[in-house]
PyMOL commands that place a pseudoatom at each C-alpha (Angstrom):
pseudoatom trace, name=CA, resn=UNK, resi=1, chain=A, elem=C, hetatm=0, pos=[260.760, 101.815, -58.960]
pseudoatom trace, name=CA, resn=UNK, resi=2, chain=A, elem=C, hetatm=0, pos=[259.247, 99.206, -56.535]
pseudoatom trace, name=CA, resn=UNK, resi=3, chain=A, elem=C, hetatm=0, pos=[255.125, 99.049, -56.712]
pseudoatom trace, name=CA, resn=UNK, resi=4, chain=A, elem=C, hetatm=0, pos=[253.806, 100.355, -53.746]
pseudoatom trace, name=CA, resn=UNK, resi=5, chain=A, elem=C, hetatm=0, pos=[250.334, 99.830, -51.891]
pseudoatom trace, name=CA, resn=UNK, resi=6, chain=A, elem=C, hetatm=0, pos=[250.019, 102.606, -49.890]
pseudoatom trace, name=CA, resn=UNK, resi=7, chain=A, elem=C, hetatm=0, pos=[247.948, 101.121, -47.657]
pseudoatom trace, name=CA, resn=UNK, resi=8, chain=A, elem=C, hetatm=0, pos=[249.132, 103.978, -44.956]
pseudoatom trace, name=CA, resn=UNK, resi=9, chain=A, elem=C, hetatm=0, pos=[249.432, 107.494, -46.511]
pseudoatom trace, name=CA, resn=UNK, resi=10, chain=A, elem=C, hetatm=0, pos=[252.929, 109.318, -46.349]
pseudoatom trace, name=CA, resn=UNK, resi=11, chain=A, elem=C, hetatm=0, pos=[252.424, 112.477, -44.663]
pseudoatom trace, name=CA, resn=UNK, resi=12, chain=A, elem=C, hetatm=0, pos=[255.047, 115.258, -43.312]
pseudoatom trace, name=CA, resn=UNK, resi=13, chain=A, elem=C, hetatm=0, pos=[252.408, 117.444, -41.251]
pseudoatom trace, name=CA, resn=UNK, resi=14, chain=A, elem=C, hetatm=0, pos=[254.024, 116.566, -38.049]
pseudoatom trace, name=CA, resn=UNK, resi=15, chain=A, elem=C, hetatm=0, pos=[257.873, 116.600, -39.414]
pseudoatom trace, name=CA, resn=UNK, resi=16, chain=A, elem=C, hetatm=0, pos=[260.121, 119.143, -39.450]
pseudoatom trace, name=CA, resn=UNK, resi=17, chain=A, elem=C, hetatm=0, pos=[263.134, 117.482, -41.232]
pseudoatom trace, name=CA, resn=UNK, resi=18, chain=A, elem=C, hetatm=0, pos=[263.476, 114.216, -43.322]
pseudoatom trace, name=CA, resn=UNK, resi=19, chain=A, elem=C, hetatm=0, pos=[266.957, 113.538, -44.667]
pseudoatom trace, name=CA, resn=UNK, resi=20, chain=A, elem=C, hetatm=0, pos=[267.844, 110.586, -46.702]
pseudoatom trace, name=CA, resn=UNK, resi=21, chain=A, elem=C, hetatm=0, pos=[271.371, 109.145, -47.279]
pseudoatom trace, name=CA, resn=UNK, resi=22, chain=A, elem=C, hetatm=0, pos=[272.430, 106.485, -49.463]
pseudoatom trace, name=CA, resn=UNK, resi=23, chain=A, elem=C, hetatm=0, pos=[274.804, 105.100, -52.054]
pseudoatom trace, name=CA, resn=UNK, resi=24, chain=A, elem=C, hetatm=0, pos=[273.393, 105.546, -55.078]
pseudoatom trace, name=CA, resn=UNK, resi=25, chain=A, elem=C, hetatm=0, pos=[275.796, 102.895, -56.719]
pseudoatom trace, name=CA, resn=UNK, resi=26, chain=A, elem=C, hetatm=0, pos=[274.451, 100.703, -54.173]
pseudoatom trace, name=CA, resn=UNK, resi=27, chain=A, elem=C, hetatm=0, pos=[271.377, 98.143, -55.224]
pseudoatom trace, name=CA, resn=UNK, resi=28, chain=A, elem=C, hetatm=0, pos=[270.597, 98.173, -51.491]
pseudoatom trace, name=CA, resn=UNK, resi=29, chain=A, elem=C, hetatm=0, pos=[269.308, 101.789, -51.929]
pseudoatom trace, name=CA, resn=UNK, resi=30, chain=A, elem=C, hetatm=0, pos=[266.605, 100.918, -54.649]
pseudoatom trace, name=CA, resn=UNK, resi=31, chain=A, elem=C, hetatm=0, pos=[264.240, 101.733, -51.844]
pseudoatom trace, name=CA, resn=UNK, resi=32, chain=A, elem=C, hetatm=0, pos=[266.123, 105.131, -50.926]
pseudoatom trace, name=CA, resn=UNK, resi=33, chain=A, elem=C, hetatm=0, pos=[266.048, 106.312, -54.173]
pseudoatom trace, name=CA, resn=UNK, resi=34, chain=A, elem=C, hetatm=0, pos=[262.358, 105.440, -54.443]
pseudoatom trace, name=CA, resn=UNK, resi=35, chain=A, elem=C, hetatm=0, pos=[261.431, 107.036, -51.152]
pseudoatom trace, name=CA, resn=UNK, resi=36, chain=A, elem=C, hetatm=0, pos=[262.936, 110.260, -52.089]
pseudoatom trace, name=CA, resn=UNK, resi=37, chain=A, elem=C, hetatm=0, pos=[261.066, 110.130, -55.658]
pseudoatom trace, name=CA, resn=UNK, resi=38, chain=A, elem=C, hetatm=0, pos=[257.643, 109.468, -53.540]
pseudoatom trace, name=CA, resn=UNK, resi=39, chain=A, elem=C, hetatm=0, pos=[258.569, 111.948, -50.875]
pseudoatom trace, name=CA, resn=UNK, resi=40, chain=A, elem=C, hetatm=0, pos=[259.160, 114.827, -53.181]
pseudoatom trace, name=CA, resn=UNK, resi=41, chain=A, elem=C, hetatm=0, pos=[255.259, 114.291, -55.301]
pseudoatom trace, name=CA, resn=UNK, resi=42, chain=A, elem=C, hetatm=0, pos=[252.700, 117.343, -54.941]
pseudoatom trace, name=CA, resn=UNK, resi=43, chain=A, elem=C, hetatm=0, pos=[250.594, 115.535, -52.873]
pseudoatom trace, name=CA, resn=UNK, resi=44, chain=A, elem=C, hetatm=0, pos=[252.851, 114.600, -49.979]
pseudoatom trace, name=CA, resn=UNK, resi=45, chain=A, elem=C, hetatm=0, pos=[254.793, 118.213, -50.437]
pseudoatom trace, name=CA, resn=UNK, resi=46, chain=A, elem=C, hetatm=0, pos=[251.292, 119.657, -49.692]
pseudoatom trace, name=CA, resn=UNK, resi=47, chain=A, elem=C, hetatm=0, pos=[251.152, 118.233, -46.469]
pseudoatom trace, name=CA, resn=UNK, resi=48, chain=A, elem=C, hetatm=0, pos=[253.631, 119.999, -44.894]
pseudoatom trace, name=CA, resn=UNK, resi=49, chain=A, elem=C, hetatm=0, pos=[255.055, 122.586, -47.278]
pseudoatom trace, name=CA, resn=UNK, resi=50, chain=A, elem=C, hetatm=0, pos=[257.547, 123.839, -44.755]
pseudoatom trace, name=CA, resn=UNK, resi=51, chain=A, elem=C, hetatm=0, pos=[259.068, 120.463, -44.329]
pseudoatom trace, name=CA, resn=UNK, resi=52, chain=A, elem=C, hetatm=0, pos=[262.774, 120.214, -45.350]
pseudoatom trace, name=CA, resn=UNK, resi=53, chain=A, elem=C, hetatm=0, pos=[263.194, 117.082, -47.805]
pseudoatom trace, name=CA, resn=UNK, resi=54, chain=A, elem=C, hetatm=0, pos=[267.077, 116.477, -48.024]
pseudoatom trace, name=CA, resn=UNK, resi=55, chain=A, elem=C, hetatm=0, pos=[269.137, 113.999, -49.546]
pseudoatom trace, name=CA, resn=UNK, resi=56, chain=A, elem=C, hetatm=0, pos=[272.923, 112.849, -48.888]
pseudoatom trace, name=CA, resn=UNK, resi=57, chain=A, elem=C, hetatm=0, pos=[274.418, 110.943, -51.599]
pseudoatom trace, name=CA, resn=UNK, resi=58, chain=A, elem=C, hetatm=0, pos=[277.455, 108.998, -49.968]
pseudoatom trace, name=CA, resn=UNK, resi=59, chain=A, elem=C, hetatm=0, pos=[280.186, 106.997, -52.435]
pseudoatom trace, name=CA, resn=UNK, resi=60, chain=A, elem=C, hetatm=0, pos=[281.234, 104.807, -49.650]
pseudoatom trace, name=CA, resn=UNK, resi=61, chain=A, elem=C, hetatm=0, pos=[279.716, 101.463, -48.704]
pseudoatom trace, name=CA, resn=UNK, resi=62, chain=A, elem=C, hetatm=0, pos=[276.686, 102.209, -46.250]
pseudoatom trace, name=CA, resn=UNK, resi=63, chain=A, elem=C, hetatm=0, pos=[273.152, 101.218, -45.166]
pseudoatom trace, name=CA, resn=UNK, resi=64, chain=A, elem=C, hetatm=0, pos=[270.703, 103.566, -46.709]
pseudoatom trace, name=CA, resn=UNK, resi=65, chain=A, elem=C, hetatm=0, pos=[268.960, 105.517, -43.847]
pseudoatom trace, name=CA, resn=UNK, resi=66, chain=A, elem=C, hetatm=0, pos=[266.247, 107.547, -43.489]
pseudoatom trace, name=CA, resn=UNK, resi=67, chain=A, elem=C, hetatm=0, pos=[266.264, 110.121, -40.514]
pseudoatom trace, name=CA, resn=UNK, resi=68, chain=A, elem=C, hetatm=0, pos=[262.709, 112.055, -39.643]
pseudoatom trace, name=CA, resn=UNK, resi=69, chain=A, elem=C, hetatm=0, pos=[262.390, 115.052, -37.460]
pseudoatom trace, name=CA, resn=UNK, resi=70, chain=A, elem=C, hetatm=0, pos=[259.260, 115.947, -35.794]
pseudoatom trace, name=CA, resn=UNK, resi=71, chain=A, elem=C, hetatm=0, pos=[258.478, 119.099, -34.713]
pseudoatom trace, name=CA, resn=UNK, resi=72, chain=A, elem=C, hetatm=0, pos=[258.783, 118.329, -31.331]
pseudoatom trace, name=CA, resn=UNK, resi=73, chain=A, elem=C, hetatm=0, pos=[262.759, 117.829, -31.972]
pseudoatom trace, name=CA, resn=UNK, resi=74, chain=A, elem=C, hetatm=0, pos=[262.456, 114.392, -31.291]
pseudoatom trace, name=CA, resn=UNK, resi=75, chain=A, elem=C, hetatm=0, pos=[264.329, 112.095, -33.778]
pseudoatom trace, name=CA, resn=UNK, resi=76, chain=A, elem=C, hetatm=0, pos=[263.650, 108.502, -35.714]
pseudoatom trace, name=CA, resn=UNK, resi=77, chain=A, elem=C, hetatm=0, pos=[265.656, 106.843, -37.975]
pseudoatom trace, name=CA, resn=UNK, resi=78, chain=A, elem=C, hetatm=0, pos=[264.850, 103.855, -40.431]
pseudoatom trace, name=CA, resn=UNK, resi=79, chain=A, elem=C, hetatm=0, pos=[266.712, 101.746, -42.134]
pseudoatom trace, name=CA, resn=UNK, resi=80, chain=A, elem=C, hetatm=0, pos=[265.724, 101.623, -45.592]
pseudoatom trace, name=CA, resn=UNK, resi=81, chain=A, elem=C, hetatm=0, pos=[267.085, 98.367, -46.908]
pseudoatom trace, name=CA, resn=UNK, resi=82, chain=A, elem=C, hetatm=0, pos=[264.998, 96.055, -45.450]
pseudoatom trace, name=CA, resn=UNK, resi=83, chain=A, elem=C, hetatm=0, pos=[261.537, 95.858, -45.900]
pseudoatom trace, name=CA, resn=UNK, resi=84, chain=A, elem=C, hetatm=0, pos=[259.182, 96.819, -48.639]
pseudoatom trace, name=CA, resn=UNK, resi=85, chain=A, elem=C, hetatm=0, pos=[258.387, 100.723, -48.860]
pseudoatom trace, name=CA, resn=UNK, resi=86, chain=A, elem=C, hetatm=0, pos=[254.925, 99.283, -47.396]
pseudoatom trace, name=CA, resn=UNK, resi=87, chain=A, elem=C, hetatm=0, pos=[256.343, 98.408, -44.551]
pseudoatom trace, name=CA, resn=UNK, resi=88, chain=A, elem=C, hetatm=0, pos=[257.895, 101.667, -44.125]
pseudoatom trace, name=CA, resn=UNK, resi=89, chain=A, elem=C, hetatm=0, pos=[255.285, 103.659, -44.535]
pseudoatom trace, name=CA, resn=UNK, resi=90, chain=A, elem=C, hetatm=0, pos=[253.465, 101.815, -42.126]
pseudoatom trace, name=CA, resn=UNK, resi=91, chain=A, elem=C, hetatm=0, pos=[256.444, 102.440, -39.498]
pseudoatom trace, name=CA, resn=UNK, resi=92, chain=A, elem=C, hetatm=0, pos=[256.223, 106.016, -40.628]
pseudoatom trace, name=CA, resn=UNK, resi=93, chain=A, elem=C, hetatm=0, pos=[252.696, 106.142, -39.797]
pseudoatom trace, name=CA, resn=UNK, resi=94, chain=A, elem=C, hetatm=0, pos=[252.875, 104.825, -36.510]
pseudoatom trace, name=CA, resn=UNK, resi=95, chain=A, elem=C, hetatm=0, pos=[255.535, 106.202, -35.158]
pseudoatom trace, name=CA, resn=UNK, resi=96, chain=A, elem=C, hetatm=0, pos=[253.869, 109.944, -36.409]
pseudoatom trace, name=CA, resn=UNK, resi=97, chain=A, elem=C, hetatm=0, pos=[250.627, 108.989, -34.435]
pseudoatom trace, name=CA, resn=UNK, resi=98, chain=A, elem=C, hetatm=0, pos=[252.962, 108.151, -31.309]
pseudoatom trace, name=CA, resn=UNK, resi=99, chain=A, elem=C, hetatm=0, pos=[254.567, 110.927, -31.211]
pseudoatom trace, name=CA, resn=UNK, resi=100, chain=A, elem=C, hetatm=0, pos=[251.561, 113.163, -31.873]
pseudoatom trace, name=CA, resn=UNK, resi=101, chain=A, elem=C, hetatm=0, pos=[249.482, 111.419, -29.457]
pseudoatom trace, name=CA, resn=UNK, resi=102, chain=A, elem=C, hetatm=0, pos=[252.192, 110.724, -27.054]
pseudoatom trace, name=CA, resn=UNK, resi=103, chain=A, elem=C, hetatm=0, pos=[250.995, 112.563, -23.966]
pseudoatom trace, name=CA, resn=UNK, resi=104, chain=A, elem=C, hetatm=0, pos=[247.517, 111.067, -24.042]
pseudoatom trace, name=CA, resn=UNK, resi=105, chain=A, elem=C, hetatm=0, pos=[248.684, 107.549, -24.908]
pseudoatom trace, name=CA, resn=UNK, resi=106, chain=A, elem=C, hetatm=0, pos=[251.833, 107.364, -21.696]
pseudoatom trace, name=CA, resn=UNK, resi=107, chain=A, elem=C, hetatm=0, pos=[249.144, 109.093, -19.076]
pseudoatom trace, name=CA, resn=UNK, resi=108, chain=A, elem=C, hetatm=0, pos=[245.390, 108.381, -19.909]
pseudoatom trace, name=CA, resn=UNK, resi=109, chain=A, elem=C, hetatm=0, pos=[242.970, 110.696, -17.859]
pseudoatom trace, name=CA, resn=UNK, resi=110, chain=A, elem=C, hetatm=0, pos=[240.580, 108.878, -15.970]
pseudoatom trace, name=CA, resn=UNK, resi=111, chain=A, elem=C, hetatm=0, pos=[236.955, 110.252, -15.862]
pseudoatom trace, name=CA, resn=UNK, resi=112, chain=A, elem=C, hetatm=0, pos=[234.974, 109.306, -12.663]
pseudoatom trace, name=CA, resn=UNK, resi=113, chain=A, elem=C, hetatm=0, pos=[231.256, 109.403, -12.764]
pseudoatom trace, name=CA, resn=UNK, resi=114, chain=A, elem=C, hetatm=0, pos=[228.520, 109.053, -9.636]
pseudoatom trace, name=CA, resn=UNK, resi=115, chain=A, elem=C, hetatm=0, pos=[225.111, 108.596, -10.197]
pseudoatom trace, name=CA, resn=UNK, resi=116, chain=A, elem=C, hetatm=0, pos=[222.248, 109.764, -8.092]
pseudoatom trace, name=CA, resn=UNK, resi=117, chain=A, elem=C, hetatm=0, pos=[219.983, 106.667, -7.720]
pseudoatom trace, name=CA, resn=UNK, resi=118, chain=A, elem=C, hetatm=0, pos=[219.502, 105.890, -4.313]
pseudoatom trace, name=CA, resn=UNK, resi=119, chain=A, elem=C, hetatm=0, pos=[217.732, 102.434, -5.298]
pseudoatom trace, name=CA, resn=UNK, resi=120, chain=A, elem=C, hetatm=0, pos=[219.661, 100.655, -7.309]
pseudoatom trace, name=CA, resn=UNK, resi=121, chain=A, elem=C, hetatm=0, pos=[222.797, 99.209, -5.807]
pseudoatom trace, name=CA, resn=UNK, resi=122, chain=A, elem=C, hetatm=0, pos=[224.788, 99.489, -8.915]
pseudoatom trace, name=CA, resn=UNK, resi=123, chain=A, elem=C, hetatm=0, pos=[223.773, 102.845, -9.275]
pseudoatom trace, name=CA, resn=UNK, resi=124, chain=A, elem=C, hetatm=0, pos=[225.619, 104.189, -6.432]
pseudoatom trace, name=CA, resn=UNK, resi=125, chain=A, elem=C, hetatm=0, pos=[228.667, 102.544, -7.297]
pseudoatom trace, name=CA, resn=UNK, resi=126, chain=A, elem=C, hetatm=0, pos=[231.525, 105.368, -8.667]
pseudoatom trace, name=CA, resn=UNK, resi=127, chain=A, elem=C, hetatm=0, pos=[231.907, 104.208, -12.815]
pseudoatom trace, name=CA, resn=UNK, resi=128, chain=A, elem=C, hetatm=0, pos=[235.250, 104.621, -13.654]
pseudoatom trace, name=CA, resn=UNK, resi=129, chain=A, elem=C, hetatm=0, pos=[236.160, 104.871, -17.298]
pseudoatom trace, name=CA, resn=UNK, resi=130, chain=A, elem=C, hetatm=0, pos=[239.267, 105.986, -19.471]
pseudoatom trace, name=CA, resn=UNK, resi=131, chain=A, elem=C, hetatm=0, pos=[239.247, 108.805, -22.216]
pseudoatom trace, name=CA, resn=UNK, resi=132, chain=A, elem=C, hetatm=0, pos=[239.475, 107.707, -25.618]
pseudoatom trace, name=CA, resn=UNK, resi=133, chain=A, elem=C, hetatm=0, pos=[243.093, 109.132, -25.955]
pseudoatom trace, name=CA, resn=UNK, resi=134, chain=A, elem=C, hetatm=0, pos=[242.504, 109.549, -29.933]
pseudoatom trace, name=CA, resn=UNK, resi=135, chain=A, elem=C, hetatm=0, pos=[239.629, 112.229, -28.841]
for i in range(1, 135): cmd.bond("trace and resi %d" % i, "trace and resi %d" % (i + 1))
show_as sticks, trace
zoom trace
């Protein structure tokens, strides 16, 4: 099994779905097989206990693939022979915060604040700021 970092932690709580397929006489699917074996541990099960973790073994010359879906029905798919599992995890990761945090990232609220000094020039002025959208 190939050393892993895990810089980002692998976690289901937003997934619905993960299916993995792969040749597993393939050496291209070293990082399928490993995936699976890190995917089915107690501590990323107890993320998201309701997730479904399947697996689709395939004798026939393909890419190994890894297809996640959220719980919003939206779905990703990675390609699991290149790259490290690092790598992936990281693309996991992001693409888990996107799609959690999609409605706040694509339209920011904007927040407009007047103050009430009548002396200051600057203080008149409306501020205009944006929302943290990870709030």
């Amino acid at each position: 099994m190939e050393s892993v970092k895990f810089p980002f932690r692998l976690n289901f709580a937003l997934c619905k779905k993960v299916k993995v397929q792969f040749n597993p006489y393939d050496a291209a699917s070293r990082r399928a097989k490993s995936f699976l074996n890190l995917s089915r541990t107690r501590s990323v099960r107890l993320t998201n206990p309701k997730c479904d973790i399947e697996h689709n073994l395939i004798t026939t010359p393909i890419r190994p693939l890894l297809e996640i879906t959220y719980i919003n029905d939206q779905t990703h798919k990675f390609l699991l022979d290149e790259g490290s599992l690092d790598e992936l995890f990281e693309k996991i990761f992001y693409t888990t915060a996107f799609e959690r945090f999609k409605d706040r990232l694509l339209d920011p609220k904007v927040e407009k604040e007047e103050t009430d000094d009548d002396d200051d020039v600057e203080a008149s002025m409306i501020v205009e700021r944006k929302i943290d959208p990870l709030k």
